[in-house]
C-alpha positions as CSV (number, residue, x, y, z in Angstrom):
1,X,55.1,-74.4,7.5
2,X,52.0,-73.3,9.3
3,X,49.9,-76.0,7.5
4,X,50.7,-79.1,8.8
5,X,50.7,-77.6,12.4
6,X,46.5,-76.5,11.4
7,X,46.0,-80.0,9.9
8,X,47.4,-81.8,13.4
9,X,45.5,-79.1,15.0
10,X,42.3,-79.5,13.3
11,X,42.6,-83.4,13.8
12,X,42.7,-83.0,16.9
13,X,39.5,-81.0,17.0
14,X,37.9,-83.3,14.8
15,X,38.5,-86.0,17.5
16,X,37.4,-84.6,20.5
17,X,34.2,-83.0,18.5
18,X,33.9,-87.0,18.0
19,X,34.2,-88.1,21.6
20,X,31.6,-84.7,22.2
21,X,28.9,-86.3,20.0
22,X,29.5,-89.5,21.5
23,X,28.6,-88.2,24.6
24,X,25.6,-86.5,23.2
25,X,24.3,-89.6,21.4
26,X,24.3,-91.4,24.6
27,X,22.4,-88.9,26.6
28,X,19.4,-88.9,23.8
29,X,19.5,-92.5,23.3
30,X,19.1,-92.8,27.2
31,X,15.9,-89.7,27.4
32,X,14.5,-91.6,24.1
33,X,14.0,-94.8,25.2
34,X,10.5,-96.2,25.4
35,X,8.2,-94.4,28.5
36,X,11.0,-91.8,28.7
37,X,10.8,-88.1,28.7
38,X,12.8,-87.3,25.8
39,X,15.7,-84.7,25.3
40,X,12.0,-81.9,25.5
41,X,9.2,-83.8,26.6
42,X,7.3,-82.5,29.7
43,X,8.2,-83.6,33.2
44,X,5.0,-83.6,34.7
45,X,1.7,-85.7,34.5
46,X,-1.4,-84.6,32.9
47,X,-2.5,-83.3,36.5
48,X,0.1,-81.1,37.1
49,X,2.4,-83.4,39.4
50,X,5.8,-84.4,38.4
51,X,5.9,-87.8,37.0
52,X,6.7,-90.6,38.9
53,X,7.7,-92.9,36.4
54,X,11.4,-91.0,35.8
55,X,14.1,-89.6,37.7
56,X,13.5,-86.4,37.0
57,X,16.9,-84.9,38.8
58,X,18.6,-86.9,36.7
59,X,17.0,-85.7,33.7
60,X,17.6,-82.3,34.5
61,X,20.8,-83.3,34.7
62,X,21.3,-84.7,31.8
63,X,19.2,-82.1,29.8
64,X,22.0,-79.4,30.9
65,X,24.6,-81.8,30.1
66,X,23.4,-82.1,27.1
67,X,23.0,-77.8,26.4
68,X,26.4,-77.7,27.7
69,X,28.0,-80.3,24.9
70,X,26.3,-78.4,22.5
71,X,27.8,-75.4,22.9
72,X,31.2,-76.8,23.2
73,X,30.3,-78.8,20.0
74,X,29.4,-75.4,17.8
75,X,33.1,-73.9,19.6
76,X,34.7,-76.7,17.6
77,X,33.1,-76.5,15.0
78,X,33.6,-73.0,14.5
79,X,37.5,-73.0,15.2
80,X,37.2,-76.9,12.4
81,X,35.6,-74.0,10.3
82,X,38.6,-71.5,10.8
83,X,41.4,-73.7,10.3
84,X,39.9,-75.2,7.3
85,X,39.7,-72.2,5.5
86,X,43.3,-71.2,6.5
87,X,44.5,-74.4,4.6
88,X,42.7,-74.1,1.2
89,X,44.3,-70.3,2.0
90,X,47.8,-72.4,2.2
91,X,46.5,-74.8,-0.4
92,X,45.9,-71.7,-3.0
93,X,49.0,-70.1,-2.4
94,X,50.6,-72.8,-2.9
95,X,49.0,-74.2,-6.1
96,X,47.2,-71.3,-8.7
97,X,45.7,-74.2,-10.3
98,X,43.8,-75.2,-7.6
99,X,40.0,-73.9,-7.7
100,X,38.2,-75.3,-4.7
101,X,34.3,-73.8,-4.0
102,X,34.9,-70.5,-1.8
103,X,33.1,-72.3,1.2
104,X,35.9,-74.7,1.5
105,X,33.7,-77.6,2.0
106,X,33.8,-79.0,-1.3
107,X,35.8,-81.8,-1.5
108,X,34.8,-85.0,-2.5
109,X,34.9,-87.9,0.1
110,X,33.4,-90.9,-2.1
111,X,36.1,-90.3,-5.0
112,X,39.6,-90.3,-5.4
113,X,42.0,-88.7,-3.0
114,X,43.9,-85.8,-4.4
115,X,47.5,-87.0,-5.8
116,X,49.3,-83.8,-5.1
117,X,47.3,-83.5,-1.0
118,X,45.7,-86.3,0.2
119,X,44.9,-84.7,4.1
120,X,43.0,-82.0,2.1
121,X,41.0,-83.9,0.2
122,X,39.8,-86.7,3.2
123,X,37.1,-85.7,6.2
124,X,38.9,-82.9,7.6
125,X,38.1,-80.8,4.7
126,X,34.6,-81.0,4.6
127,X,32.1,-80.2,7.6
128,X,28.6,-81.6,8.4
129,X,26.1,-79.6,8.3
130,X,23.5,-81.8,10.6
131,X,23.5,-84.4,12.5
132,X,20.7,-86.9,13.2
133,X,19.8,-86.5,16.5
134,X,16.2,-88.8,16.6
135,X,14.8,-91.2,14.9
136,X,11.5,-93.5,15.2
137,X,11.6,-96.9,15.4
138,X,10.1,-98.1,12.1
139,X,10.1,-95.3,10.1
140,X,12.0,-94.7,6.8
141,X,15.4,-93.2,8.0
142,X,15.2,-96.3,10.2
143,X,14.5,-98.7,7.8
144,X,16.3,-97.1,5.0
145,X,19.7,-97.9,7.6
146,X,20.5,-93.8,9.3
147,X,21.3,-94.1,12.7
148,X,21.5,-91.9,15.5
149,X,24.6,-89.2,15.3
150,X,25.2,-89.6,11.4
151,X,26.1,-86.5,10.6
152,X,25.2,-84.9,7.3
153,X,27.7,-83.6,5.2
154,X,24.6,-83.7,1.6
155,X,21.2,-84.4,1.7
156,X,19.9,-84.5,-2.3
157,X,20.9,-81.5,-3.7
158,X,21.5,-79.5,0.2
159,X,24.5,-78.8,1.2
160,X,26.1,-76.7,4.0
161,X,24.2,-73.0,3.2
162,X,21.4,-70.9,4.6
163,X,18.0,-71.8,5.3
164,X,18.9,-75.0,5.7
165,X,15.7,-76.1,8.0
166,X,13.5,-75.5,5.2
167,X,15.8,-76.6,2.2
168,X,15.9,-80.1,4.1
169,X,11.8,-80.3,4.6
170,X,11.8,-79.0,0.7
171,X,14.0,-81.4,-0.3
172,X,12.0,-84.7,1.0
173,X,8.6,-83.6,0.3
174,X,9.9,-82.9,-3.8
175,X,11.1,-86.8,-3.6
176,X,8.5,-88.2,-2.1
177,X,8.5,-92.0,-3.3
178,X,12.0,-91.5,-4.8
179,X,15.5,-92.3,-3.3
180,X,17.5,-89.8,-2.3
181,X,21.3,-89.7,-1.7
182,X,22.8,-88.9,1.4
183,X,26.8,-88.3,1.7
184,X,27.1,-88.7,5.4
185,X,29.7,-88.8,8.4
186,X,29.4,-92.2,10.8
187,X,32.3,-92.3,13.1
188,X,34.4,-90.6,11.5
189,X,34.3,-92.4,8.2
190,X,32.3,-90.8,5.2
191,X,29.3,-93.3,3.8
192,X,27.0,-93.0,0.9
193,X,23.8,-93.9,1.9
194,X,20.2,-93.4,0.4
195,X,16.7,-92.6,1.7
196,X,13.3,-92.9,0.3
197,X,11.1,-89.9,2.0
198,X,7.3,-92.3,2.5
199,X,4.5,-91.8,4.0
200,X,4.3,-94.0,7.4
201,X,2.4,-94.5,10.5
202,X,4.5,-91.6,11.9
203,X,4.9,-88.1,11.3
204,X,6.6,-86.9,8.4
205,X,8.4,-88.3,5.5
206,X,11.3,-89.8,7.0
207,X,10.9,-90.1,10.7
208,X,13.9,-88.7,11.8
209,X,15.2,-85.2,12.8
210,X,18.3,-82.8,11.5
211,X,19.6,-80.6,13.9
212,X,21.2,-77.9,12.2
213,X,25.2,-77.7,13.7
């Protein structure tokens, strides 16, 4: 059977995309820290000379490691993305009565596990669509307990789609001063989670960035 070859393949994938975004969160937790230059901030002083306060080699460094594991992160995620759909292909064929949504992304990770399948109904068959790549100390995605490399599989009614920058900002401005439900991805292990978008001494409603994967 091709199936259970893709599932051990796509496992496989899903592990080193972890180890990847490991990696990654290490890199911005290290540019973020207090005085530091951040994974975009400028590397000179308000004269024109490069700062003195940072290594900025090292940063440089860092900042193209950091390029380069994204772009191996979005390879993986695209050939996650391939393999998934050729199992709910296998899954289809195999079962007429099965009627999962066409993107394939749509099973449930907080429920039950699917009697006839359980592999197809745990973390490999659904992908995030962000992940949390900052966050300000004291603000509400701090507060309200996201961390640095959750990755977000919903966010309120957003899922995995188009326009999904603007859907996000949409989404937290409508709840202001509600909570919000998150599904998310921490290590591997699906959480439920919620978020009240506030206003703070920061910028924005929740204090904390998506980057789209």
């Amino acid at each position: 059977m091709v199936a259970p070859n893709v599932k051990a393949e796509t496992m496989r994938l899903m592990d080193r995309r972890t180890a990847l975004e490991a990696e990654m969160n290490a890199i911005i937790a290290g540019l973020s820290v207090p005085g530091g230059p951040g994974i975009t901030g400028g590397l000179v002083d308000a004269e024109g000379f490069p700062r003195a306060d940072i290594d900025i080699p090292a940063v440089i460094a860092q900042r193209r490691r950091l390029g380069e594991l994204r772009n191996d992160h979005k390879d993986i995620t695209n050939k996650i993305e391939k393999n998934l759909e050729a199992l709910h292909s296998t899954k289809l064929t195999r079962n007429e009565q099965s009627t999962p949504r066409s993107s394939g992304t749509s099973a449930p990770l907080h429920g039950g596990l699917s009697q006839n399948d359980p592999m197809e109904e745990d973390v490999v068959t659904r992908l995030p669509f962000a992940m949390i790549d900052e966050i300000a100390d004291g603000s509400p995605a701090s507060v309200d307990g996201l961390l640095l490399g959750d990755e977000i599989l919903k966010f309120g009614s957003v899922e995995a789609g188009d326009r999904l920058q603007e859907r996000l900002v949409s989404e937290a401005i409508s709840n202001e001063g509600n909570q919000v439900s998150l599904l998310i991805i921490r290590q591997g292990s699906p959480m439920n989670l919620t978020i009240t978008p506030r206003k703070w001494h920061g910028r924005g409603l929740m204090g904390c960035h998506f980057r789209i994967l």
